[in-house]
Each structure stands twice: as structure tokens, then as C-alpha cells.
C-alpha positions as CSV (number, residue, x, y, z in Angstrom):
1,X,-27.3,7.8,3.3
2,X,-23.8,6.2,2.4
3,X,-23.9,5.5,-1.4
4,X,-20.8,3.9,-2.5
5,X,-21.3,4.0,-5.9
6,X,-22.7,8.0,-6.4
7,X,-18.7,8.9,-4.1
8,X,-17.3,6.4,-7.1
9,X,-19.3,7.5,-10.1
10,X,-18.4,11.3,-8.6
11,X,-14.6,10.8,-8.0
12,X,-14.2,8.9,-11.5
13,X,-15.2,11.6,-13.2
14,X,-13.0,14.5,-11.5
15,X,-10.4,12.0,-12.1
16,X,-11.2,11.7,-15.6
17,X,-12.0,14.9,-16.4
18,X,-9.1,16.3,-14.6
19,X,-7.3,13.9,-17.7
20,X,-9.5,14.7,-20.8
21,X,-12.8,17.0,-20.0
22,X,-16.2,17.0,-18.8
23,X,-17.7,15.2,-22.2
24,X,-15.0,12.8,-21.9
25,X,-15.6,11.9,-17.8
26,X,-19.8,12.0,-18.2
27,X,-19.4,9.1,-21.1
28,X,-16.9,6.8,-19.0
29,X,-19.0,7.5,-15.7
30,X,-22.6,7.8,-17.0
31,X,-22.2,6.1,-20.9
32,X,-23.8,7.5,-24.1
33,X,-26.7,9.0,-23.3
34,X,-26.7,8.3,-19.2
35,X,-27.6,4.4,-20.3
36,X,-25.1,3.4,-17.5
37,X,-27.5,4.3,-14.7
38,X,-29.6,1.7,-15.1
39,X,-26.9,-0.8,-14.7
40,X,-26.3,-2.7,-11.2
41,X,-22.5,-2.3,-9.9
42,X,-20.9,-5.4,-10.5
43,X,-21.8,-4.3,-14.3
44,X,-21.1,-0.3,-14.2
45,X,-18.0,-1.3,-12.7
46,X,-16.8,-3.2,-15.5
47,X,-18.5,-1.2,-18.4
48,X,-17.5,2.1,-16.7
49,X,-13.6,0.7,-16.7
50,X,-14.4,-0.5,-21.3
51,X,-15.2,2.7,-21.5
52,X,-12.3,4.0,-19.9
53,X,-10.0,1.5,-21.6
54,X,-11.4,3.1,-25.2
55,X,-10.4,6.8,-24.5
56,X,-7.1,6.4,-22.5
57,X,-3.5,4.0,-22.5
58,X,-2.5,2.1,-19.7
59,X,-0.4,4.3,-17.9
60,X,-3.1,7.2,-17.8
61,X,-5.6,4.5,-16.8
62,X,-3.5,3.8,-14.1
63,X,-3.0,7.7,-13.3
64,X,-6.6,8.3,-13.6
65,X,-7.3,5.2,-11.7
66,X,-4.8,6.0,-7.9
67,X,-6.3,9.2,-8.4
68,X,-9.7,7.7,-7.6
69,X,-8.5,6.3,-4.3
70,X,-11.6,7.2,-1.9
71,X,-10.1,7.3,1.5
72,X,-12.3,5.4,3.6
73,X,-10.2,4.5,6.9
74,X,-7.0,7.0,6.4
75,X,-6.8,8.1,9.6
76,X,-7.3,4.8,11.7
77,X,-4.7,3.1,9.2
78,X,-2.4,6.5,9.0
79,X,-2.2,6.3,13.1
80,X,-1.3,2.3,12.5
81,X,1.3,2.9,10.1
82,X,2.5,6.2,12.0
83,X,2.8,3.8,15.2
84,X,5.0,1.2,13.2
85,X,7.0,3.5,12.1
86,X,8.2,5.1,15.6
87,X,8.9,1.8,16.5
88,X,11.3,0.9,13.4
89,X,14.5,2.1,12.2
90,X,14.1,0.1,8.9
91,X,11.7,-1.7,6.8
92,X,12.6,-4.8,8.2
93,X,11.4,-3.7,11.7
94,X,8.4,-1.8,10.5
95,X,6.8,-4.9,8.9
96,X,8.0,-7.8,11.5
97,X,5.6,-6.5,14.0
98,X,2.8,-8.8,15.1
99,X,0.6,-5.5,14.4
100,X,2.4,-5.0,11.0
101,X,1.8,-8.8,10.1
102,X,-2.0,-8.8,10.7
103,X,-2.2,-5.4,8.6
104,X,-0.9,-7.4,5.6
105,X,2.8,-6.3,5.5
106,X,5.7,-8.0,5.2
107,X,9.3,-7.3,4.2
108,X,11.0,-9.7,1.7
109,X,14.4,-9.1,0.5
110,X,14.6,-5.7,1.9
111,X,11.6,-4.7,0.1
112,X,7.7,-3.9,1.4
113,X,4.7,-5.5,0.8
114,X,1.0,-5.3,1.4
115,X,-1.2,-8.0,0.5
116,X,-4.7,-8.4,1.2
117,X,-6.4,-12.1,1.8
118,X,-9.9,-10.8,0.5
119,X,-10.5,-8.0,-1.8
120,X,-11.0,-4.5,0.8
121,X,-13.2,-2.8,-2.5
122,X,-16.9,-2.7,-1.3
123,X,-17.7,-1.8,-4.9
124,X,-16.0,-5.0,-6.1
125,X,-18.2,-7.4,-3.3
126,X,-20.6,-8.9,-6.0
127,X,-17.9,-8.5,-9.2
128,X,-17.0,-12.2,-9.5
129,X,-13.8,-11.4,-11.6
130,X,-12.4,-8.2,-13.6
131,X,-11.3,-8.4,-17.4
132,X,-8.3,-6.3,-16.4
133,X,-6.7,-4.7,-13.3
134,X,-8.0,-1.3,-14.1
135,X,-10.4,-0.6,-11.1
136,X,-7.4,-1.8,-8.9
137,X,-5.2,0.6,-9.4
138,X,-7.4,3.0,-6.8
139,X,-5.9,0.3,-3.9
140,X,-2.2,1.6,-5.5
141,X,-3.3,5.5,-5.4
142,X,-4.8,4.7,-1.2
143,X,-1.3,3.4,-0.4
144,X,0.3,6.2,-2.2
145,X,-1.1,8.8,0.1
146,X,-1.2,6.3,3.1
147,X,2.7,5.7,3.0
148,X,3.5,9.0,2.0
149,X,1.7,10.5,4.7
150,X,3.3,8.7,7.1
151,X,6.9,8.5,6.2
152,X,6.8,12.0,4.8
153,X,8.9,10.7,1.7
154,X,7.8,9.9,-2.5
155,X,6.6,6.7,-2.3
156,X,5.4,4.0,-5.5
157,X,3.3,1.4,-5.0
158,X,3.0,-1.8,-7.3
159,X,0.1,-3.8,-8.3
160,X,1.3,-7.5,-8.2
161,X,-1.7,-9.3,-7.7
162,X,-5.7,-9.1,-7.7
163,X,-8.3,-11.3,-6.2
164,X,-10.4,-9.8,-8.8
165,X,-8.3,-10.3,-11.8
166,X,-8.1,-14.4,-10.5
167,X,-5.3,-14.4,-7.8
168,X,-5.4,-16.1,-4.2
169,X,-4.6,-13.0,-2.9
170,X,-4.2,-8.7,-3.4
171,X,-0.4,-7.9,-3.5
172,X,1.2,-4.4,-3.4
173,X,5.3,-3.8,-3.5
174,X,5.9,-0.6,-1.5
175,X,8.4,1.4,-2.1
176,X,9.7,4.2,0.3
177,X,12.5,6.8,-1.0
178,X,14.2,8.4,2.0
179,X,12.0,7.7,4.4
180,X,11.7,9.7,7.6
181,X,12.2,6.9,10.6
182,X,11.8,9.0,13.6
């Protein structure tokens, strides 16, 4: 059976551990004493990032965090974005496609974007709001590898916006260096 939270409980804590250690990634996954399994997810979530908040900064949070990116759907939206892309020559292109539009991209100023009318997260469905952006930054590390896999180039993504954290809307900036067009 498909258990979405033992693949998140299990990637959080290579991700931490790959950071810190085994001790380190049982307590932020599991809590003192494995007390965290008796929680429901809307509440491990948030406890689960606390902890994680207590034993690391923000920018190894975040590290930690895109490195926890699960993967669900790569290869449908890889072949999407790969498809865009043969059909562009520039960002502009890639994201003015009716296809590109309805994927949630859009180029503004020369720069890309993905945003997201509903949150994607199916551990985040019955979290009514997130004390920080902390379990978002997974979203960052799934574009990471999507947009680098297709345009075979370093790319960064952006958080800009959360549902979770109280916005209308999930926003990513994208950015490509050198990417491969064609």
C-alpha cells in the first residue's frame, strides 16, 4: 500500500542525516523517544519541521528540505517540459504556450515562473496553515531536478509564495543558466 507519510518520514531522515547523523535525523523524524508516531500528519508535519528548526539554520533547512523532494510525477512532467522546450528558443516561448500556461508557467520580465493555484503536497491536504515555509522548500528541490533534467543546465529555484504559509497562491522564480534549447 502507498503510504505517504512512511516515503516522507524515510526521505527526511536520509536528508537529515546525510546533514548531521543518524541520532540527529531519528529525533527530527520520529521525536524523543519515537513520541512522534503517535501524531496524525497535519501535526508530525509541523512538529517534525520545530524539530528541525532547533538543530539546523535556514539555509541548511532549506538544503535539507529540496533534498527531500519525492518525485511523484517526474517523468510525465519531465516529457511536458522536454516538449516545451523543443518548441522554444527562449523563455519567452517556452512559457507562452497554452500547454505551458495551464502547467503554471509564465515568463515575466524575461524571467520564469511556476505557481501553483492549490497546494500539489498530499502531505500538506489537512495542514490548514504552516508556521514557516520549511516543508516547502521540497516543491524548490522537485523543480531543481525537473528543470535541470530537462534543460541539461544549473538551475535555482525560488520560493516566493505558499498557500500554506497564507498566500492565494504557490510561486516559484526559475532560473536557467545556459540552458540547452534544442
Amino acid at each position: 500500500m502507498f503510504d505517504i507519510r512512511k516515503i516522507q518520514e524515510n526521505v527526511i531522515y536520509e536528508a537529515v542525516k546525510a546533514k548531521s547523523n543518524a541520532d540527529v535525523a531519528s529525533e527530527v523524524v520520529y521525536g524523543c523517544g519515537h513520541s512522534a508516531q503517535k501524531e496524525n500528519n497535519p501535526d508530525w508535519v509541523k512538529s517534525a519541521m520545530r524539530r528541525m528548526e532547533c538543530k539546523f539554520d535556514v539555509e541548511t533547512i532549506k538544503k535539507i528540505r529540496m533534498n527531500c523532494q519525492c518525485g511523484y510525477g517526474m517523468e510525465e512532467k519531465l516529457a511536458l517540459v522536454k516538449e516545451l522546450r523543443a518548441d522554444a528558443e527562449n523563455i519567452e516561448e517556452f512559457a507562452n504556450s497554452e500547454k505551458a500556461k495551464a502547467a503554471g508557467l509564465f515568463c515575466k520580465n524575461g524571467e520564469l515562473f511556476l505557481q501553483f493555484n492549490f497546494c500539489p503536497c498530499p502531505m500538506l491536504a489537512q495542514v490548514e496553515k504552516l508556521e514557516t515555509a520549511a516543508w516547502c522548500q521540497c516543491t524548490t528541490g522537485y523543480s531543481k531536478v525537473l528543470f535541470e533534467r530537462a534543460f541539461a543546465c544549473a538551475v535555482d529555484v525560488e520560493l516566493l509564495k505558499s498557500i500554506k504559509m497564507g498566500d492565494p497562491v504557490c510561486l516559484m522564480k526559475i532560473t536557467l543558466h545556459s540552458p540547452v534549447w534544442q
